[in-house]
C-alpha positions in Angstrom: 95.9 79.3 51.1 96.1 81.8 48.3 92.6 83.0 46.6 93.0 81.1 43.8 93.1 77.8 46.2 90.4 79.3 47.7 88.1 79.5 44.4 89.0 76.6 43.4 88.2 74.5 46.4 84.6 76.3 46.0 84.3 74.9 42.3 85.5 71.5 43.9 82.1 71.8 46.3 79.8 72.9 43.7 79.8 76.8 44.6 80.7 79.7 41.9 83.3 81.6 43.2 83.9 85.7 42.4 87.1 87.6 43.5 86.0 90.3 45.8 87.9 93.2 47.0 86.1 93.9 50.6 82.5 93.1 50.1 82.5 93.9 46.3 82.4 92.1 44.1 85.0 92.5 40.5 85.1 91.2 37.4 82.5 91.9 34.4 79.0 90.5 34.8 80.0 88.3 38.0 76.3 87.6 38.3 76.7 85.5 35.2 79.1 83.4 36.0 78.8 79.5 36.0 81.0 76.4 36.9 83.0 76.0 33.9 83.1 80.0 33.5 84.5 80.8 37.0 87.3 77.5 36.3 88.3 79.3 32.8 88.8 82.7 34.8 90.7 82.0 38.2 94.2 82.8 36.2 92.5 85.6 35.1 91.4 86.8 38.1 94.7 86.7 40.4 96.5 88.6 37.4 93.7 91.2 36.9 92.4 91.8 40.1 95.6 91.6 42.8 93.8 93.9 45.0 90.9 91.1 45.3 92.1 89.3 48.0 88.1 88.1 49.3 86.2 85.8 47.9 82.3 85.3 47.3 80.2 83.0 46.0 76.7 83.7 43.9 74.0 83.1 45.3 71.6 81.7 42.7 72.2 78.3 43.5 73.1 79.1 47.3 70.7 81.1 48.3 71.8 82.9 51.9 69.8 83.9 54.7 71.6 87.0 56.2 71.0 87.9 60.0 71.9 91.6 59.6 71.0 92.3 63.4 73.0 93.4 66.2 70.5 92.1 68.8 72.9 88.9 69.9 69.8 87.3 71.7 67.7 87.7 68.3 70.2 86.1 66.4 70.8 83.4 68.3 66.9 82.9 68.2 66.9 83.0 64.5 70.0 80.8 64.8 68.0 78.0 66.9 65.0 78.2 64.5 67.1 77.6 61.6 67.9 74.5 63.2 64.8 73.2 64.8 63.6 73.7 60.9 66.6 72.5 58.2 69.0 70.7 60.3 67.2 67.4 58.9 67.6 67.9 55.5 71.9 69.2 56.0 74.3 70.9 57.2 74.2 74.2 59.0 77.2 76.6 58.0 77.3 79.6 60.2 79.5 82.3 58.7 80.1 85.5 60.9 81.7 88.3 59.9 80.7 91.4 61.9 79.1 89.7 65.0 76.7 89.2 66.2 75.3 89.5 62.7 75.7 85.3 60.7 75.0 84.4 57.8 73.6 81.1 56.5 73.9 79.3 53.3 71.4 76.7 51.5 71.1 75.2 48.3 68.3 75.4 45.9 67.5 73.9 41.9 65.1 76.8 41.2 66.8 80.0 41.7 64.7 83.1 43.2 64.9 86.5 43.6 66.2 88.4 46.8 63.7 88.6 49.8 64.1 91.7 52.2 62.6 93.3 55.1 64.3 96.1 56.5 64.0 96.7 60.3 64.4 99.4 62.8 65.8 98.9 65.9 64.8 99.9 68.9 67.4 102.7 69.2 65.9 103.7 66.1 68.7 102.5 63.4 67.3 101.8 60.1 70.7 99.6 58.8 69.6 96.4 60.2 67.4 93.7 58.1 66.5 90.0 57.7 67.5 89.3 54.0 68.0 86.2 51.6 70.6 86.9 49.3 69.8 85.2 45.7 69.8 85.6 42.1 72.1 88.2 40.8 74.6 88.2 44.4 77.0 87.0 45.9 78.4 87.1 49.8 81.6 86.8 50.9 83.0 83.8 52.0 86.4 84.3 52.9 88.9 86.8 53.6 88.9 89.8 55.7 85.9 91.9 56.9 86.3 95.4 56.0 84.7 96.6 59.1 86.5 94.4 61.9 89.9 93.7 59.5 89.5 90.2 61.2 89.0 87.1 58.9 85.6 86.0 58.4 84.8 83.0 61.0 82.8 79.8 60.4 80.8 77.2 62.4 79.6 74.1 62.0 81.8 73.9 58.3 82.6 76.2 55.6 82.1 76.1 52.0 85.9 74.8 51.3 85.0 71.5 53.3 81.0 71.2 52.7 79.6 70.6 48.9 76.8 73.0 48.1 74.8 69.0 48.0 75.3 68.8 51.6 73.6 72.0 52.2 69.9 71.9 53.7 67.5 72.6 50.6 65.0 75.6 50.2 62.0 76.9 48.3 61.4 80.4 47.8 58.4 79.3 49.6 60.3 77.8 52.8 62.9 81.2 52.5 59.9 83.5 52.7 58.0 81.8 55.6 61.9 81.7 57.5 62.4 85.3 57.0 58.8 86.4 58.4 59.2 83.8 61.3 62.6 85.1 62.0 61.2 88.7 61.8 58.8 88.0 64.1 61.5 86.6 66.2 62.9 90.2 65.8 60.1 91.9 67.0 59.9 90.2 70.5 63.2 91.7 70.7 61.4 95.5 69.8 62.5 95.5 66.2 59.8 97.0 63.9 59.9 96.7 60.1 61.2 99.8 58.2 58.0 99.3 55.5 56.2 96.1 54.4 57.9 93.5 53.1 57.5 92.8 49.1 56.0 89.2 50.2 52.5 88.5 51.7 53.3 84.9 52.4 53.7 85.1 55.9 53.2 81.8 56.9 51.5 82.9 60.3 49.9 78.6 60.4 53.3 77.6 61.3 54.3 77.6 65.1 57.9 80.1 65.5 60.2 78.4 68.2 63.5 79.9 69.4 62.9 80.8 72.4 64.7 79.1 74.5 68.5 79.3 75.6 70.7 80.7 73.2 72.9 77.8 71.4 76.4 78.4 71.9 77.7 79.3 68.7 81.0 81.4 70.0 82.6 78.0 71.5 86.2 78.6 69.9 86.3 74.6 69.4 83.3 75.2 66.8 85.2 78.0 65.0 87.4 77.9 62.0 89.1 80.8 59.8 88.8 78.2 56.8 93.0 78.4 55.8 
């Protein structure tokens, strides 16, 4: 499957594709880019950008929770919690790239802005964080991670097979109150946050589960390479 089948299986679904070389993004103002834009630019794309062999999607309209921990036991926590919460309302795509670290995609009508809360692990490094990537990004959905040089992996389905519709739906309310809980999952783990997050809403009423076995999400029947 070349990129440009890629991208265009992503319009198919309801995603906006951008042509990535490793994890960044090319093409002028990408961020911008809609439906009918991103259709009108795949030729454009393979003959201007050769060396783009990835692929992302934006974000706006499929917002992404990223697990950027290495802690395998607090991300299959955070994983379990994601499910006990959304798997109701659709499907739960796990996309791994540099494990144990997944990332999760969801769909929303009213775009918001990123949510972040850096973390410091308890050997002290200050690169891991709990993030929802939204407006104005974009995360790689297939190709090769530049760190392993191994294809990114999915579970559960991948963007070429599930339309963004079929994805469980979020508010910026819901993302907030799943990336405190999932902090807090964290912190049982002895992650502490880097410095306070730019969101009070903590949603500290709600009961945080996950604490149980870890699911198994390596099962090499559950993964695919998507192509």
């Amino acid at each position: 499957m070349t990129p440009t089948d890629v991208r265009q299986r992503l319009i198919e679904n309801g995603y906006v594709p951008v042509p990535c070389e490793g994890k960044d993004a090319r093409s002028e103002q990408w961020e911008r880019r809609t439906l009918d834009t991103a259709q009108a630019a795949l030729t454009m794309w393979a003959r201007d950008f050769p060396n783009a062999s990835n692929t992302g999607m934006l974000c706006v309209t499929a917002p992404t929770l990223d697990i950027d921990v290495l802690d395998a036991e607090a991300v299959d926590a955070a994983v379990i919690l994601v499910q006990e919460r959304f798997a109701d309302r659709g499907k739960i795509l796990l996309r791994y790239g540099h494990r144990p670290k997944v990332g999760i995609p969801f769909q929303t009508d009213m775009p918001f802005k990123k949510i972040s809360v850096p973390l410091t692990a308890p050997d002290g490094d200050t690169n891991q964080k709990i993030e929802f990537l939204a407006m104005g990004q974009q995360v790689v959905v297939h190709g090769v991670h530049p760190v392993t040089h191994e294809m990114y992996q999915w579970s559960g389905g991948n963007p070429g097979n599930t339309k963004r519709a079929e994805l469980p739906a979020i508010t910026v309310e819901e993302a907030r109150a799943l990336v405190e809980d999932i902090v807090t999952l964290t912190e049982a783990r002895g992650y502490r946050r880097a410095r306070k997050p730019a969101s009070k809403n903590k949603s500290r009423s709600r009961k945080v589960k996950g604490n149980g076995p870890a699911v198994s999400v390596d099962a090499p029947s559950s993964i695919d390479q998507w192509g």
